[in-house]
N, C-alpha and C positions, 0 to 999 in steps of 0.2 A: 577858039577856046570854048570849049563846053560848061553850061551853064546848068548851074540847080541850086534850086532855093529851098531852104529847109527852115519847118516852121515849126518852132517852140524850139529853146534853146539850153532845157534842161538837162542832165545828165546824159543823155542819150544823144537828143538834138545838138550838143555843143561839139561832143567828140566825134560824129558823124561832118560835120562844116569841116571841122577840123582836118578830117581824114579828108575830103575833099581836095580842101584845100593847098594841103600838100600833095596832094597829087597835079595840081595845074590845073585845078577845074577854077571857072568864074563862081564864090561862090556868095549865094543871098541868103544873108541867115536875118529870120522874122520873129519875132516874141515883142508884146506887149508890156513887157519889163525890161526897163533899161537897163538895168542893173544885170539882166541874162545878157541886153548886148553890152554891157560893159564888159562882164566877165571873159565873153570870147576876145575882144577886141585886145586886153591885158596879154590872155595865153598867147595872141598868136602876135604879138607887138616885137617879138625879137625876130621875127620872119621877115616883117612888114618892114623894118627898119634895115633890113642887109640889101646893102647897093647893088649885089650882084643877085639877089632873091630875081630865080627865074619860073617862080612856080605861081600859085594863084593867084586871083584878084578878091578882096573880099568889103562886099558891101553888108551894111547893118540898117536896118528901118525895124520899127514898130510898127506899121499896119502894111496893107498886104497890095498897097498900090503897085502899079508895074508888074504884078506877077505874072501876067498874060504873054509878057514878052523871053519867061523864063520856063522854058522844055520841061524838064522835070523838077515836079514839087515833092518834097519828102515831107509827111507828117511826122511829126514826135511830139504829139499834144500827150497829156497826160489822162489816164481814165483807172477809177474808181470800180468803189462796190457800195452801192445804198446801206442802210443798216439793216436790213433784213438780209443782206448776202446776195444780191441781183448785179447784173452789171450796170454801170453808169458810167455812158458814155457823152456824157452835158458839157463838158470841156472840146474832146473832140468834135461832135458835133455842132457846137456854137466857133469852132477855128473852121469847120470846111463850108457852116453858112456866111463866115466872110469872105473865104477862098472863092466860092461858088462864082463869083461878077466876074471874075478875074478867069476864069477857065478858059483857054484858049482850044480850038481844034488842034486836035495831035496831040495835045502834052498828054505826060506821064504824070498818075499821082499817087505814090506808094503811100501806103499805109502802115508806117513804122509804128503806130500805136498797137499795146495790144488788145486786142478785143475778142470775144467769141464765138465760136464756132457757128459761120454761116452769116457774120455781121457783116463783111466788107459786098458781098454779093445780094444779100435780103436786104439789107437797110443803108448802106453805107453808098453805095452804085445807084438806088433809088432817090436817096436824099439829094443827090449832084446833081443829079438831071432833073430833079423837081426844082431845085436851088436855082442851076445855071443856066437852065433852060435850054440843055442838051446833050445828048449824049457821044457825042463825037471827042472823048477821050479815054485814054486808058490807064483803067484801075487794076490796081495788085496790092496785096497783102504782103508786107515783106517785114517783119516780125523784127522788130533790135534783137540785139543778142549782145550788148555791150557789158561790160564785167568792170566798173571801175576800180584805179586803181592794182587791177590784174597787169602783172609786169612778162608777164609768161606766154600772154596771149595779147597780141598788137588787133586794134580794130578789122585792120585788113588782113590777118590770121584766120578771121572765123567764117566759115563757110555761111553764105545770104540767102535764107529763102526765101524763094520767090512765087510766087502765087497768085494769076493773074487772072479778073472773073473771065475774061475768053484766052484764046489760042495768040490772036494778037497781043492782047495784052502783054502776056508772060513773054512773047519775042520784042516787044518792046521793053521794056523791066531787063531782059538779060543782055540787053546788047549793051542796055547803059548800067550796070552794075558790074557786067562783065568784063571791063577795061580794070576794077580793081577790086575785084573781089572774084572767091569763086564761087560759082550760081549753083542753087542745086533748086531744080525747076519742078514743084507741085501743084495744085490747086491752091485757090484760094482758101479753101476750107479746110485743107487740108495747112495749109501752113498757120493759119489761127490755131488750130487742134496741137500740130507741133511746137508750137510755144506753150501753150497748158502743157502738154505733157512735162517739156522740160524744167519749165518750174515745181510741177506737183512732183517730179521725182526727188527733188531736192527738199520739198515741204517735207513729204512723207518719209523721208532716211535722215532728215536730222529730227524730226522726232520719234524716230524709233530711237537714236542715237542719246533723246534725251531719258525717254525711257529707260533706255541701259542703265545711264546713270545713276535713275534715282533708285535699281533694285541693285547694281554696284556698293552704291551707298551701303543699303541694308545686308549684303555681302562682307562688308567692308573690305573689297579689292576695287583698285586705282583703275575706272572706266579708259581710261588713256594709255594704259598700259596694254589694258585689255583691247583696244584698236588699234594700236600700234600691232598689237601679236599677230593680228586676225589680216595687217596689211601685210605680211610678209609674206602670204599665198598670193603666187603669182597669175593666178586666175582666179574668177570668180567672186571674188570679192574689190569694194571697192569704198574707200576710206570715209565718212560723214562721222564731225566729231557734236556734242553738246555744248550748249550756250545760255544763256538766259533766254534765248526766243531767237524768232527771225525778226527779220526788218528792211528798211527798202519799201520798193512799188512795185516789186514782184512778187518774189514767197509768198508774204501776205496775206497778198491782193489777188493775184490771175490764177490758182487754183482754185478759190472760190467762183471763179466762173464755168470752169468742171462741173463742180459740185449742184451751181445752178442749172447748167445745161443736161446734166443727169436727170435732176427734177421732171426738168422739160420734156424730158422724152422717156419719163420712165425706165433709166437705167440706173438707181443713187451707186452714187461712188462714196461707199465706205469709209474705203482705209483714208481717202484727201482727206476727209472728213472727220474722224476721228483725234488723227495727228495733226491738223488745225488745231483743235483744241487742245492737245498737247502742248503745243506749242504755244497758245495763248495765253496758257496756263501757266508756262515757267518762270516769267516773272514773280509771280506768284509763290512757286516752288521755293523761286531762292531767297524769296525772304523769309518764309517758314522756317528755310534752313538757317538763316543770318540770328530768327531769330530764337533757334536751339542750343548756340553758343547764349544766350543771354538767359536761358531756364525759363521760355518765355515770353518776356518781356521786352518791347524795343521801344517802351515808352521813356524820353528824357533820354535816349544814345543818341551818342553823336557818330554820326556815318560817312564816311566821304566814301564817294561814286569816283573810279574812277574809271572816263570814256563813257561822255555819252553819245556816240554818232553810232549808228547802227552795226559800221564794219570801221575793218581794222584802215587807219590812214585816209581815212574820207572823214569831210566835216557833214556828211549826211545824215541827218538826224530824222529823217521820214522813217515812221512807224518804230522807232528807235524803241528794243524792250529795256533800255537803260532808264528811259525816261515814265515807263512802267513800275521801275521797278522804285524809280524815286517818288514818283506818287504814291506807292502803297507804303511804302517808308513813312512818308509822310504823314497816313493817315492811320498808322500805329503809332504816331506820338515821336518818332524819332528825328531827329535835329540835321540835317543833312547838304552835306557841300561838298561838290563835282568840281573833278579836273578832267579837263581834257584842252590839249594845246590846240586843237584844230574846229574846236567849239566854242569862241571866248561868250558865247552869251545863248542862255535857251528859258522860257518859258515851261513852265512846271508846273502844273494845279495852282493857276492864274496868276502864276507870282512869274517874274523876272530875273533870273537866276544865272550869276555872272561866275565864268573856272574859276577855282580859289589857286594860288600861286602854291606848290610844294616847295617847301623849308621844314628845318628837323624840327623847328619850335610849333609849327602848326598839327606835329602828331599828338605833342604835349596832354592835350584837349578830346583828341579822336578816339574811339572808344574800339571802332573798327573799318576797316578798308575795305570793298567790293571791287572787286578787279570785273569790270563789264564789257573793255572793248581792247583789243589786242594792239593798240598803237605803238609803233616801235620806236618813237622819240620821248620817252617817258621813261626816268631814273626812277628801275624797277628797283635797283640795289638798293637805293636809300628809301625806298620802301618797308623792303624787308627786315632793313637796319633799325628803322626807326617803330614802326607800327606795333601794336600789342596783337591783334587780330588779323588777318585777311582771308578773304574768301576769294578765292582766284575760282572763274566762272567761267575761265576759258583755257587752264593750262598753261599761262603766260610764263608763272614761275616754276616751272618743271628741270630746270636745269637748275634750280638751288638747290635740288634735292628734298629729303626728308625734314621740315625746321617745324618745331611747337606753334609757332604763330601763327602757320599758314596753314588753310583746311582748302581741300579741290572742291570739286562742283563731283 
């Protein structure tokens, strides 16, 4: 049985074990939060309990003993951008200076984090062998690409790049990725560059997409109607709708390391660069617009949020522009209380801020509704039934049609 341990067990890290796992691999899932290995241990508990379960083995530890005896290592530490917009890589880095004791000859140690162009070969393949005090294993760059939540596309759907700092490497890396996934074989530097890319492409078209919006607005024709038309050309176009913002540890995040690495070599990227700010900025937008219904004023409204996890059917609330938008609410004076079924509790401009329960008597009081995250176990009807106002931010209520109380984004 083939072994691999995979370290951090966050969004990325969990469903990777995962996929593993059910394939009949041994597998060692590592995070310093019990609560990450508790979370695995739940999902995969109905596997683990079938008498006739003929597929993996799965061990859980917190620190990173025994890993020497374990072939291939997957990273999925999580990595940042400073506040000046630079990369930060203090998390990864501080997971592979524990890894480093533990590095055995031969093993494999992908680099599921993302980082930037030229990091896993300049800094990343330097730091292990100043760490471990050698260099007799093999490093690649092999980029998540995981979508949660995406029902359309199964882990082992999406094609794995791979990117190894030598020739060995990457033949090591594809033999063992290659039993269940299909490889598609680059440099290392090249495959960091491919993951910016593919997030900056998605930064840069939903905020063109938000743009539409807000000169739609000033149009006054329905931006959604308008992308629906523009999807029915069967070439050349391709759908990016508007939102309050992005959110997550990608959008965000890994296009600003573009944007950094342009700096660095004197090529700036523009357009990332512009629609970042666009994007930063929406939050912002839609309460400007929340607060044009009110001639103004949103000081003394009472507002309920609802959804605040970044995307639709996740409880992920990382860089959430919901909870943007509930801070700026906030500090125009308006009174404000969030549902979302899959969030029961989040932290706000230092307060501690628990989902309010939807019933027809708690519209009574509401002055207006913010539709921010598209979750599909939430009683849109008795919304529309009950509310004076809503701001639908995402197109959720498009199939009620034309109704006084509802305004789009």
């Amino acid at each position: 049985m083939v072994s691999v341990a995979v370290i951090g067990l966050g969004f990325v890290g969990k469903e990777l074990a995962k996929h593993f796992y059910n394939h009949g691999y041994c597998v060692v899932g590592v995070d310093t939060d019990k609560n990450a290995l508790e979370r695995l241990r739940i999902e995969l508990q109905p596997q683990i309990n079938q008498s006739t379960w003929n597929g993996g083995i799965l061990s859980l530890q917190s620190d990173y003993s025994g890993l020497e005896k374990v072939p291939n290592i997957l990273v999925c530490l999580p990595t940042d951008v400073t506040e000046d917009g630079a990369p930060d890589l203090t998390i990864l880095l501080d997971g592979l200076k524990s890894l480093a004791p533990h590095i055995a000859a031969g093993q494999l140690i992908s680099i599921e984090s993302t980082v930037y162009p030229g990091a896993t070969k300049g800094v990343i393949q330097k730091f292990l062998i100043d760490q471990s005090g050698h260099k007799d294993f093999f490093l690649v760059c092999s980029p998540e690409r995981v979508d949660p939540t995406n029902t359309q596309y199964d882990i082992g759907d999406i094609p794995k790049l791979v990117g190894g700092v030598d020739k060995g490497s990457t033949m090591v890396a594809r033999r063992f990725y290659g039993h269940t996934f299909q490889v598609v074989e680059v440099t290392a530097n090249e495959a960091e560059l491919a993951k910016l890319v593919e997030n900056s492409f998605r930064l840069v078209n939903i905020g063109l997409a938000n743009e539409w919006a807000q000169l739609a607005k000033k149009l006054r024709v329905n931006i959604w109607t308008v992308i629906n038309a523009a999807s029915t050309k069967p070439f050349g176009f391709m759908p990016f709708y508007p939102g309050p913002g992005v959110g997550g540890n990608c959008i965000p995040v890994n296009p600003k390391y573009l944007t950094w690495s342009g700096r660095k070599h004197h090529s700036p990227q523009h357009t990332i660069k512009h629609y970042d700010a666009v994007n930063e900025n929406q939050p912002q937008y839609i309460v400007n617009r929340l607060a044009e219904h009110f001639d103004g004023e949103l000081k003394g409204k009472t507002v309920l949020l609802v959804g605040m996890a970044y995307k639709a059917n996740t409880s992920d609330t990382r860089n959430s522009p919901s909870v943007d938008v509930a801070k700026l609410l906030i500090e125009r004076g308006a009174f404000i209380f969030y549902h979302d079924p899959l969030v029961p509790a989040i932290n706000i401009s230092g307060g501690r801020w628990q989902s309010d329960s939807l019933t027809e008597e708690r519209f009574d009081y509401i002055n207006a509704v913010v539709l921010l995250t598209a979750h599909t176990d939430i009683d849109y009807a008795m919304i529309v039934g009950c509310a004076d106002y809503i701001f639908d931010t995402r197109n959720i209520l498009g199939g009620f049609g034309s109704l006084p109380n509802i305004e789009i984004l």
